[in-house]
C-alpha positions as CSV (number, residue, x, y, z in Angstrom):
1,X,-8.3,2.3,-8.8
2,X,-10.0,0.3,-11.6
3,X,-6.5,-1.9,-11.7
4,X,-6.2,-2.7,-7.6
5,X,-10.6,-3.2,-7.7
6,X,-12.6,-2.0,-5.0
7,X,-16.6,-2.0,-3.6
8,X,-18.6,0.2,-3.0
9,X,-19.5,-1.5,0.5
10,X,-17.1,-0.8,3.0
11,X,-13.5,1.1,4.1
12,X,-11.6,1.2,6.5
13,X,-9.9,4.8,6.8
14,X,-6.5,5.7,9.5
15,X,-3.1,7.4,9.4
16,X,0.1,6.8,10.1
17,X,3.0,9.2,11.1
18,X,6.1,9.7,8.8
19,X,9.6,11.1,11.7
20,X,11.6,12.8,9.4
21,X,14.1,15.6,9.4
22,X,13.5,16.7,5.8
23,X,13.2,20.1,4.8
24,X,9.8,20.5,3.4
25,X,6.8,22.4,3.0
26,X,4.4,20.0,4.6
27,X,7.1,18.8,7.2
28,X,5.6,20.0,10.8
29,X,5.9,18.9,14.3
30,X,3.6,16.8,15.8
31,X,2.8,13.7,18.5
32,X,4.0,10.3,17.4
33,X,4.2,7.6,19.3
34,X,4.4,9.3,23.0
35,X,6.8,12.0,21.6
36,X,6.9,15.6,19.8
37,X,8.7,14.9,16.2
38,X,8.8,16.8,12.8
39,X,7.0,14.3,10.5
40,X,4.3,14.2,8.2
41,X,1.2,12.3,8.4
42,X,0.2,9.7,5.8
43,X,-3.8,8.9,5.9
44,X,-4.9,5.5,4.4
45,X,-7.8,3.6,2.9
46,X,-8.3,0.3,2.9
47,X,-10.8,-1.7,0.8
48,X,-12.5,-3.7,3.8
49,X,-13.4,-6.9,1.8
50,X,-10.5,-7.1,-0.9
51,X,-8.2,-5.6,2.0
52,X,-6.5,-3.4,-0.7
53,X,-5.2,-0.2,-0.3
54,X,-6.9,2.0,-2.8
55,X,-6.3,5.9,-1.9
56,X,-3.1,7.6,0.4
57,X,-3.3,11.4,1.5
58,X,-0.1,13.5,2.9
59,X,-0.5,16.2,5.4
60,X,1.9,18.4,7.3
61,X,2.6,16.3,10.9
62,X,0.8,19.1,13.2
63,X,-2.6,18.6,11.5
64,X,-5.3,16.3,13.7
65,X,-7.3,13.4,12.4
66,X,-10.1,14.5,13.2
67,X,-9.7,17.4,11.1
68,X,-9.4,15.2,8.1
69,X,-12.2,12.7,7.3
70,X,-14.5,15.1,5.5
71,X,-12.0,15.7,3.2
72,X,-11.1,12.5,2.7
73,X,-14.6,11.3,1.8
74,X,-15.2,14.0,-0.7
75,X,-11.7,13.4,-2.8
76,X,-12.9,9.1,-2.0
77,X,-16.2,10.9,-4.1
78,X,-14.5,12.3,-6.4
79,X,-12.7,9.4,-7.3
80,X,-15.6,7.1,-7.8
81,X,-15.5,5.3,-4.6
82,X,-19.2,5.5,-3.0
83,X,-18.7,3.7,0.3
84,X,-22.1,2.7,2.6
85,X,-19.9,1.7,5.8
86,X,-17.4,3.4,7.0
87,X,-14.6,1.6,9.9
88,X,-12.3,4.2,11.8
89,X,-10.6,4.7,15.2
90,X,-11.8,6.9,17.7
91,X,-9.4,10.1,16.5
92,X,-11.6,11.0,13.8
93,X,-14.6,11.4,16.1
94,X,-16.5,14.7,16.3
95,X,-19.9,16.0,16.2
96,X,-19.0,17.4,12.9
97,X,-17.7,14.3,11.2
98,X,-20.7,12.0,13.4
99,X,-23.3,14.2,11.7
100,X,-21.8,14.3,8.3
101,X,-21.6,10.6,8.1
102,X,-25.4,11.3,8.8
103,X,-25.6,13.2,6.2
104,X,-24.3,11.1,3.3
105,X,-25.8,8.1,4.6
106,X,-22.6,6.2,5.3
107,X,-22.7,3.6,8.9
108,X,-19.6,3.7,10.7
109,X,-18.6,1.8,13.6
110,X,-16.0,3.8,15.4
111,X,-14.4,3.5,19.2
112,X,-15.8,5.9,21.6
113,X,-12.8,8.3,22.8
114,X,-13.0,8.6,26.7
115,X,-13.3,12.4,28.2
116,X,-16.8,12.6,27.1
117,X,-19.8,12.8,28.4
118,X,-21.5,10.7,26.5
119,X,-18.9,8.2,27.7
120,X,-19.3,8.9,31.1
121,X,-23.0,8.5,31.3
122,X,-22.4,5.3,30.1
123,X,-19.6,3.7,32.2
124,X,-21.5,5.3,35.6
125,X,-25.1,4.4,34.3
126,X,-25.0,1.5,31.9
127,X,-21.6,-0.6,32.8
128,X,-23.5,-1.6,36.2
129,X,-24.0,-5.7,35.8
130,X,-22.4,-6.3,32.4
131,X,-20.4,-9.1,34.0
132,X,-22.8,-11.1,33.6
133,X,-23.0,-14.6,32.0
134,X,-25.9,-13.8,29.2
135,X,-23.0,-10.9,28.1
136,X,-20.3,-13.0,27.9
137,X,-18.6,-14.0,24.4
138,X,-15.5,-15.4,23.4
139,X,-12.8,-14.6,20.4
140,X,-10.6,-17.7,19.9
141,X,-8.4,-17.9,23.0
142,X,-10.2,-14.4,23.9
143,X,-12.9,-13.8,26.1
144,X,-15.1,-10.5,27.4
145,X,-18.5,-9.1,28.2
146,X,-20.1,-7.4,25.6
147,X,-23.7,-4.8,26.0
148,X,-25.9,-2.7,23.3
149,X,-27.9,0.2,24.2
150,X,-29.4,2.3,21.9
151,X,-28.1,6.0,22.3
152,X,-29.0,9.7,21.1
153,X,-25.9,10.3,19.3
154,X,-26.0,14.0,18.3
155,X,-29.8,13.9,18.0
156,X,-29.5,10.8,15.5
157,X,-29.9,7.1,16.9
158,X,-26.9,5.3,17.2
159,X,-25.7,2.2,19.1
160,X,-23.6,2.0,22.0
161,X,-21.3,-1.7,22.6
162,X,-19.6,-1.8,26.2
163,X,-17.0,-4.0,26.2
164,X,-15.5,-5.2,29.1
165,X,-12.0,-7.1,28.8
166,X,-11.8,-9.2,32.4
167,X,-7.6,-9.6,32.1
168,X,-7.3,-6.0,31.5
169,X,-9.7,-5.0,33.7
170,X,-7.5,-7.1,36.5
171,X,-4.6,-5.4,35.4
172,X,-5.2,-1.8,35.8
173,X,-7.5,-2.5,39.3
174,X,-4.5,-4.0,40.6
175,X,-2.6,-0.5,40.0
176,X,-5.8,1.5,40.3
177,X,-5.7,-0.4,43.9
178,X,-2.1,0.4,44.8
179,X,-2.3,4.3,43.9
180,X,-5.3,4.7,45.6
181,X,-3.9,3.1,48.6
182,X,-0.6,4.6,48.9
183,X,-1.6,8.2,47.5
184,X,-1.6,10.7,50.8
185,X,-3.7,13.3,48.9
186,X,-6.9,14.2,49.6
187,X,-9.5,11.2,47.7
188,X,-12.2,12.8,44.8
189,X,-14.9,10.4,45.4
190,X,-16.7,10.6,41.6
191,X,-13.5,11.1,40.4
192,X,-12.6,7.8,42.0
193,X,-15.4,6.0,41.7
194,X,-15.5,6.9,37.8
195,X,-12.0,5.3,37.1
196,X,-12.5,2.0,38.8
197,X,-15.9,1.8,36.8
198,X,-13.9,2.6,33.8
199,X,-11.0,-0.3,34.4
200,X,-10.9,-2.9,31.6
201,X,-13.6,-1.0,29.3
202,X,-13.9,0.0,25.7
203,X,-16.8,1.3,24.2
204,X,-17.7,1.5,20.4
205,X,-20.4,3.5,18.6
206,X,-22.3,2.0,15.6
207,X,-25.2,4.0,13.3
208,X,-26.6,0.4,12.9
209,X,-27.1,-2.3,15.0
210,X,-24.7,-5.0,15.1
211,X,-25.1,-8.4,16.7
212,X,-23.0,-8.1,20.0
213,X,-20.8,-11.5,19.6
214,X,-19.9,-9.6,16.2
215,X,-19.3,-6.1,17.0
216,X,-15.5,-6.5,18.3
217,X,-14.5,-8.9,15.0
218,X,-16.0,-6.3,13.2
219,X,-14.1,-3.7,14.7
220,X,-10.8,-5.2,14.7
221,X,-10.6,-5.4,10.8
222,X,-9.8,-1.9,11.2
223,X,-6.2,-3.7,11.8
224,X,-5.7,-4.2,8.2
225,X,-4.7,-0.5,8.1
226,X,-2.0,-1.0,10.7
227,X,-0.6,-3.8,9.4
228,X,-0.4,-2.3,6.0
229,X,1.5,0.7,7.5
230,X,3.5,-2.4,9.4
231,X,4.2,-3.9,5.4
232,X,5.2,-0.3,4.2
233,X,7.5,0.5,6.9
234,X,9.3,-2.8,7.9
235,X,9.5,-5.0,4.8
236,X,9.5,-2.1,2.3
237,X,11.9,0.0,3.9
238,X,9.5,3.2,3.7
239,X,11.4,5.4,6.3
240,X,13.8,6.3,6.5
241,X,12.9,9.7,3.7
242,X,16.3,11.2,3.0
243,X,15.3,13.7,0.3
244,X,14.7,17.2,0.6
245,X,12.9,17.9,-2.7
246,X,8.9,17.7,-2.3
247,X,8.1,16.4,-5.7
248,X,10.9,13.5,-5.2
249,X,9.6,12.7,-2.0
250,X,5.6,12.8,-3.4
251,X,7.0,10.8,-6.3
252,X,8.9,8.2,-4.0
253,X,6.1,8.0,-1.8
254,X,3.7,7.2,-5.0
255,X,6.0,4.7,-6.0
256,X,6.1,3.0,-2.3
257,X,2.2,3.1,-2.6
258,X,2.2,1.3,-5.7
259,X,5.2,-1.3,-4.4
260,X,2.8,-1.8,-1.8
261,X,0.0,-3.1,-3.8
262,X,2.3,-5.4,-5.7
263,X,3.4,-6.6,-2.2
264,X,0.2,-7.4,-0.8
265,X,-0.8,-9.3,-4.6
266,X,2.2,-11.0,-4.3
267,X,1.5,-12.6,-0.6
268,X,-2.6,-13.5,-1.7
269,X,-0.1,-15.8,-4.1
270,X,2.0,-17.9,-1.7
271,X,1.0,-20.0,1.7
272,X,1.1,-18.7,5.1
273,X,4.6,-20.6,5.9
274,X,6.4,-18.5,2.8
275,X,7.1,-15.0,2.4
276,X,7.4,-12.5,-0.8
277,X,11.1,-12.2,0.4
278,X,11.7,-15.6,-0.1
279,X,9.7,-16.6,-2.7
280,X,11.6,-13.7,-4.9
281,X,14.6,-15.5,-3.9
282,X,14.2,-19.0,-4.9
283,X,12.3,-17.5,-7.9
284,X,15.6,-15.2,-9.3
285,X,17.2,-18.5,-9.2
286,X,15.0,-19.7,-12.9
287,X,17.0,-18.7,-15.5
288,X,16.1,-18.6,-18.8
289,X,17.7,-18.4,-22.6
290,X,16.6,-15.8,-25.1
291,X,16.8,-16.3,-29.1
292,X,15.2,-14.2,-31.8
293,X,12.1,-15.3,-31.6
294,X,12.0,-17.5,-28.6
295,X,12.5,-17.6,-24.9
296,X,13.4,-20.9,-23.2
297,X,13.2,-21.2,-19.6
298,X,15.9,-23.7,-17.8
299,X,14.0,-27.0,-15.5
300,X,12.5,-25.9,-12.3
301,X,13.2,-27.0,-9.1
302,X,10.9,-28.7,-6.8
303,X,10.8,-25.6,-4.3
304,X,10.5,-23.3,-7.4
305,X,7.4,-25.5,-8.8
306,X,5.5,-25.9,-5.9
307,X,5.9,-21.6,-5.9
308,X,3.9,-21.8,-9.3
309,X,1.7,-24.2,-8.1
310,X,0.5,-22.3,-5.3
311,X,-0.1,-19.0,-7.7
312,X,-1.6,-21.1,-10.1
């Protein structure tokens, strides 16, 4: 921890799932990806402002996220890391984990999950008129409509952002509109009416309030996670797990957690154009000679010095 640095600011906390067919203690089924698989599931931290991972967890597959952030947060304790902002998706929302947060005086910005009905109040009561120009706000090449309302969130203030994506909300009107017109079954009114409210819309709940034309940037550095999971399972070959001995497969996984940090050094290190991949490869080219007491490295080559030069 004290090598890979970290704040005491802000984190970004998610999971990932493991498929496997191993033959371990902490191997379950669970969802992935659409589908029922035997896996385990791998929970993440992320240093928000360094974007380094600092802490991994391993649970058995068939355990929830939600299930898991108080845990988490106590062993992050433990550990010396005393976050104040906390950025997660909407699985590990729960009255439980909403009022803990509470509790230990860590904001959070989090995605609302739909089925609620806190979330329904505000899609039928509070979505009316957010298309609006004074809500409108643009990320690069992206625009939406963005609204705050302060919210009782459990009995504790909170603050509600409805965001309202226009392309997606084309999208799934369009197919809203074509089951609607061609189902033969008998038409639920709210029920309908509350789906084509909900078309296009996300909805995110903060402890604090957050300037609306920031609130979705800040939310989408929760993406550092993913992509890290994306580093750890595409570029260094994480799954597939072959082994069926628990302690190899903690220790490999350690190791892979530690590769990973060396991976994500290593690409702070080189331009955007370059990758670690290649750079290792025009860099295994330098040779060197080694006498008794000295080591002479051979010329370098122009591709091979501008390598140095960008790492300083």
């Amino acid at each position: 921890m004290k090598l890979v640095g970290g704040s005491d600011k802000a984190i970004t906390i998610d999971a990932t799932s493991l498929p496997n067919q191993i033959n371990i203690g902490f191997n379950a089924w669970g969802h992935a990806d659409g589908k029922i698989d035997k896996q385990f599931r791998m929970i993440c931290v992320i240093d928000q402002i360094s974007k380094a991972p600092l802490y991994y967890r391993l649970l058995p597959g068939n355990i929830t996220d939600v299930s898991t952030l108080q845990t988490t947060l106590i062993e992050l304790k433990a550990m010396g890391v005393h976050n104040s902002y906390l950025l997660m998706d909407a699985g590990y929302f729960s009255e439980s984990n909403i009022l803990d947060l509470y509790e230990r005086k860590i904001d959070f910005l989090t995605r609302l999950p739909g089925g609620r009905k806190i979330y329904n109040d505000l899609i039928l009561n509070q979505s009316i008129g957010i298309e609006n120009l004074e809500n409108a706000n643009v990320i690069k090449k992206r625009s939406y409509f963005v609204k705050s309302i302060e919210i009782d969130l459990y009995g504790k203030k909170a603050y509600a952002f409805i965001i309202l994506d226009p392309e997606r909300k084309a999208k799934e009107t369009q197919k809203l509109l074509q089951d609607y017109c061609r189902s033969k079954l008998d038409k639920d009114a709210s029920k309908d009416k509350f789906e084509f409210a909900n078309c296009g819309i996300m909805i995110l709940i903060s402890s604090k309030e957050i300037p609306t034309e920031e609130v979705l940037s800040a939310y989408y550095l929760r993406l550092s996670v993913e992509q890290v999971f994306c580093y750890s399972k595409s570029d260094l070959g994480l799954l597939p797990i072959r082994n069926h001995s628990e302690k190899t497969v903690r220790g490999y996984l350690f190791l892979q957690f530690i590769l990973l940090i060396l991976y994500l050094k290593m690409t702070e290190h080189i331009s955007k154009k370059d990758t670690v991949e290649q750079m290792l490869l025009t860099l295994k080219k330098l040779k060197c000679k080694v006498f008794d007491k000295q080591i002479i490295p051979s010329e370098l080559t122009k591709s091979q010095r501008l390598l140095f030069d960008q790492a300083k």
